[in-house]
C-alpha positions in Angstrom: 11.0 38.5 231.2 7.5 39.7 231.3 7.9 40.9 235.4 10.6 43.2 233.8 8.7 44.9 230.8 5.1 45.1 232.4 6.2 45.5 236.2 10.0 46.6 236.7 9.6 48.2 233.2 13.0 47.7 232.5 14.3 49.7 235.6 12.2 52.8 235.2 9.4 51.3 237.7 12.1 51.8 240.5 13.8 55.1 239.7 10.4 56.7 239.2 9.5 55.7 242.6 13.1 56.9 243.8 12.8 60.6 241.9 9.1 60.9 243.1 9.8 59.8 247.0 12.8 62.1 246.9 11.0 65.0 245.5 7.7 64.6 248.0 10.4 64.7 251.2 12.0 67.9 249.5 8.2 69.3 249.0 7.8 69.0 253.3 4.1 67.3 252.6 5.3 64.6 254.8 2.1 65.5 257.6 -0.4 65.6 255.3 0.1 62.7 252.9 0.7 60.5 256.6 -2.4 61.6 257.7 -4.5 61.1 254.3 -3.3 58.1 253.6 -5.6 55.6 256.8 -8.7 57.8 255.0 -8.0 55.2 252.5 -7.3 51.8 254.0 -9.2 48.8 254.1 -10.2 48.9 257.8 -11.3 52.6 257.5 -13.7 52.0 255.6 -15.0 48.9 256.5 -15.5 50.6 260.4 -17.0 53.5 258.1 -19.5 51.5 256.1 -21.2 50.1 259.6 -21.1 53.1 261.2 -22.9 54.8 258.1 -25.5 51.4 258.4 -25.8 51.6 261.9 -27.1 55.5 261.5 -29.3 54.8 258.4 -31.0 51.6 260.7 -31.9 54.5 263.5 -33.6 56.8 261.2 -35.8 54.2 259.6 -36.5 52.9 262.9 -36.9 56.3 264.8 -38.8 57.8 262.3 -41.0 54.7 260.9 -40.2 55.3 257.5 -41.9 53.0 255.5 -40.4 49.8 253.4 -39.5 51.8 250.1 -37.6 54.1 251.9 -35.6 51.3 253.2 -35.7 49.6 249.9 -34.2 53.0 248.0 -31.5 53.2 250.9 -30.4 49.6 250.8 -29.8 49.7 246.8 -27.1 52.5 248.0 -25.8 50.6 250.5 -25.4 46.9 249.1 -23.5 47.5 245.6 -21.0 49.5 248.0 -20.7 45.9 250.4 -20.5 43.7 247.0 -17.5 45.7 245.6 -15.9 45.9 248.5 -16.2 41.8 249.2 -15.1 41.3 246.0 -12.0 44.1 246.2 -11.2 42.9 249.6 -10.8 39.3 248.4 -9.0 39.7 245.2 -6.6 42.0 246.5 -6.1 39.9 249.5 -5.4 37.2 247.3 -3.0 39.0 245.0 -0.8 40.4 247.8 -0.4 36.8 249.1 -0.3 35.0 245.8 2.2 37.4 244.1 4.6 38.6 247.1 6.5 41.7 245.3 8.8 43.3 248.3 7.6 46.8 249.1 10.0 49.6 248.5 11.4 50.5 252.2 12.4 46.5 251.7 13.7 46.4 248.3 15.5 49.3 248.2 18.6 50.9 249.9 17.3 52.8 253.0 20.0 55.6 252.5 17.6 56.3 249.3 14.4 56.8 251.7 14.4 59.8 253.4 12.2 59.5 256.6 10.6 55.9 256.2 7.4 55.8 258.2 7.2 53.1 260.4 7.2 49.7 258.9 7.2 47.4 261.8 3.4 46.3 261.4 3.9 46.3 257.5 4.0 42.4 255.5 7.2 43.6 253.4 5.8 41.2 250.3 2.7 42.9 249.7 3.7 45.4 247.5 1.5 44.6 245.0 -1.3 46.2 244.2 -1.6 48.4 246.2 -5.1 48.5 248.5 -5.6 52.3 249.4 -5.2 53.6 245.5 -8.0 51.0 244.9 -10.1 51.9 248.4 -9.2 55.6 247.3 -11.0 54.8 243.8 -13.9 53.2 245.3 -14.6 55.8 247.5 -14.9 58.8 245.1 -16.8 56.0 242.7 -19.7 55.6 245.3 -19.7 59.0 246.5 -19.3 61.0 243.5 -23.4 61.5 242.4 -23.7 62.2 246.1 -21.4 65.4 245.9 -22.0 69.0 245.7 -20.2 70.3 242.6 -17.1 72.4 245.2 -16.9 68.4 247.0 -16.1 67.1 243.5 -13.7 69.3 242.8 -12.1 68.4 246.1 -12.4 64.7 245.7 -11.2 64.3 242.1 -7.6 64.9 243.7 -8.0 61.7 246.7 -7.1 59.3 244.2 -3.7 60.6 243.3 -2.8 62.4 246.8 -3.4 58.6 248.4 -1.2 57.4 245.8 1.2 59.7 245.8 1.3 59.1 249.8 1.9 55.6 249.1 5.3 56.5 247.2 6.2 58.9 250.3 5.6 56.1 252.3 7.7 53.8 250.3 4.9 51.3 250.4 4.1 51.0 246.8 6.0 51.1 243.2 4.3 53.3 240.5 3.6 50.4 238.9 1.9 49.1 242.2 -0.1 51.7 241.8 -1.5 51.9 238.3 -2.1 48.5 238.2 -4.1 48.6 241.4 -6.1 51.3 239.7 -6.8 49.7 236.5 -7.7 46.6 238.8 -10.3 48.7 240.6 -11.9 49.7 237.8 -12.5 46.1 236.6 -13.7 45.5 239.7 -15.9 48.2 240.0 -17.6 46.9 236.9 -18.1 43.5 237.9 -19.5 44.5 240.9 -22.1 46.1 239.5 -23.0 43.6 237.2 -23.1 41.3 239.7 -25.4 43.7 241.5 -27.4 43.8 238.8 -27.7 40.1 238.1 -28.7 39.2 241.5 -31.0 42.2 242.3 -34.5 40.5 241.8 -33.4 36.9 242.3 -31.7 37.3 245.5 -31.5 40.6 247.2 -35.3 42.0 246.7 -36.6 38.4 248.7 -33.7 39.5 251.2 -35.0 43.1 252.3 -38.6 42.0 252.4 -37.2 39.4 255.1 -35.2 41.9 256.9 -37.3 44.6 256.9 -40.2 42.5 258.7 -37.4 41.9 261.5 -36.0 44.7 261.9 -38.5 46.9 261.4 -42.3 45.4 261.2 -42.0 43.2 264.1 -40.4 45.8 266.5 -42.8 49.0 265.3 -46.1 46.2 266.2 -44.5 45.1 269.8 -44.2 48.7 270.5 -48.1 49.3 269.7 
């Protein structure tokens, strides 16, 4: 009863998803919603987030900047890590907890125009749906960072990685506006989490790190 008023919503959760696939393969957007849609995965960003630490750890250490400057670019950094831990984890859990079939599984393929290649794809793990939450996450954390023109661009990632999702028949409308309510929440408790732990725990932290890293490698230089 309650999966088929707040999920299948009496049928309409599956012929939206059928009208909307069907009208993005008529569109020919195929190339571009493929390609846009890894920008947005899980291990994207994760490989993006190091790579982005790894650069910011040079140009303390190339340029001695001093300890506040590390300070002020670690409080960037680390409520980015926390959200995604906890994203990473309840969404992990979700996908193997609740096991909803994905569309290209659940569906009749003669429906699916074009399916993209589904033979690496867990067919229960349709819900919620990662990339509309990593999609949210992103233009979240980025968005004060942004030029006005790069907003203007970015305020349309969340809903062309979601739409790509339905082209891809790996997500259920539903999939995805649940995911992106999710987000939100967890976006919030993130930061209050941040927040709560940012004296206590994570000021004693850089202090620590900083003298490794940093200190200690600047004074066996000398």
């Amino acid at each position: 009863m309650l999966y088929r008023i707040f999920y299948d919503w009496n049928g309409m959760n599956s012929n939206l998803f059928t009208y909307i696939n069907q009208l993005l393969h008529k569109a020919q957007l195929s190339k571009i919603l493929i390609y846009i849609s890894p920008i947005a995965s899980i291990e994207f960003f994760a490989a993006t987030y190091f790579i982005v630490c790894g650069y910011l750890y040079y140009i303390i250490l190339s340029t001695n900047k001093d300890y506040k400057y590390f300070q002020t670019t670690a409080y960037k950094m680390i409520p980015v890590g926390i959200c995604y831990t906890i994203f990473g984890l309840t969404f992990a859990a979700l996908k193997f907890g609740v096991n909803l079939p994905r569309p290209y599984c659940s569906i009749d393929p003669n429906l699916l125009p074009n399916i993209a290649d589904t033979s690496g794809e867990r067919c229960l793990s349709s819900f919620p749906s990662a990339h509309t939450g990593m999609a949210l996450i992103i233009t979240y954390y980025s968005w004060k960072y942004l030029s006005s023109f790069a907003k203007l661009i970015i305020v349309w990632f969340v809903p062309i990685i979601a739409l790509s999702r339905i082209f891809l028949a790996m997500h259920y409308p539903a999939d995805l506006l649940y995911s992106f309510l999710l987000t939100l929440v967890i976006i919030y408790v993130s930061n209050k989490v941040y927040y709560k732990i940012k004296s206590i725990a994570i000021d004693p932290i850089l202090i620590f790190i900083f003298k490794i890293l940093f200190t200690n490698r600047r004074q066996n230089k000398i």
